[in-house]
C-alpha positions in Angstrom: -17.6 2.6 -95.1 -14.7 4.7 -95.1 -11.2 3.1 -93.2 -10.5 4.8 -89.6 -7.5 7.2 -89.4 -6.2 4.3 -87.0 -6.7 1.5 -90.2 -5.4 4.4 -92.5 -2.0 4.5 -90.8 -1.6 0.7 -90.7 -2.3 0.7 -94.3 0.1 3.5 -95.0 2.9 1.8 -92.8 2.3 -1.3 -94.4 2.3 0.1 -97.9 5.3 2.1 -97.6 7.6 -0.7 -95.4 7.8 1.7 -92.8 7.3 -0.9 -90.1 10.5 -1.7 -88.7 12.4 -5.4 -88.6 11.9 -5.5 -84.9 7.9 -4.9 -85.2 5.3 -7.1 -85.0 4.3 -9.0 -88.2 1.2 -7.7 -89.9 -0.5 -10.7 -89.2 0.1 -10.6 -85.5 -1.2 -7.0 -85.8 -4.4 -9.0 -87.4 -4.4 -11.5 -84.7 -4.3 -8.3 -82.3 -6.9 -7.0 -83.4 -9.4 -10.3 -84.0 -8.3 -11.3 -80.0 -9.7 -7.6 -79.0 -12.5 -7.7 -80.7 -13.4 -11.5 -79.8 -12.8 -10.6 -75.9 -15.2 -7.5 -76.9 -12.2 -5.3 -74.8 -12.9 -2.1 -74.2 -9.4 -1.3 -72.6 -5.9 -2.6 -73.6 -2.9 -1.5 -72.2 0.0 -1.9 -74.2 3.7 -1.9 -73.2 5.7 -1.6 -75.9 9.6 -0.3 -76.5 8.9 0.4 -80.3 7.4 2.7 -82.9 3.7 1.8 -81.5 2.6 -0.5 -84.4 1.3 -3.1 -82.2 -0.6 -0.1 -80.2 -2.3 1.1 -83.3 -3.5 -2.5 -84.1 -5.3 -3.1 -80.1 -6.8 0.7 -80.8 -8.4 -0.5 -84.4 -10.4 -3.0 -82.8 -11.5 -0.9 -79.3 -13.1 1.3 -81.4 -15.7 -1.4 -83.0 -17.7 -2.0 -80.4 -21.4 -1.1 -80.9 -22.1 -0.5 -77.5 
């Protein structure tokens, strides 16, 4: 299976230390992402003040849902 645009630009940010000092950790990203797709949410709204790094990990999970 081929990575989503969305998990391609986490990789890529990762990768390339793009991700700023006052972003999440990668592994909250991670936990992010496992509490989304544990709750099976289908919306997340996300207030953030940042770059969107935290957003892009809540929108790799939504779209994982088989039904």
């Amino acid at each position: 299976m081929h990575p989503s645009a969305t998990e391609q630009t986490l990789k890529t940010f990762n990768a390339e230390q793009l991700v700023a000092n006052w972003c999440i950790p990668e592994e909250t990203g991670r936990f992010l992402k496992w509490l989304a797709l544990t709750l099976r949410a289908r919306t997340v709204l996300e207030i953030g003040t940042s770059i969107g790094y935290s957003g892009l990990w809540w929108l790799s999970a939504i779209g994982q849902h088989p039904d």
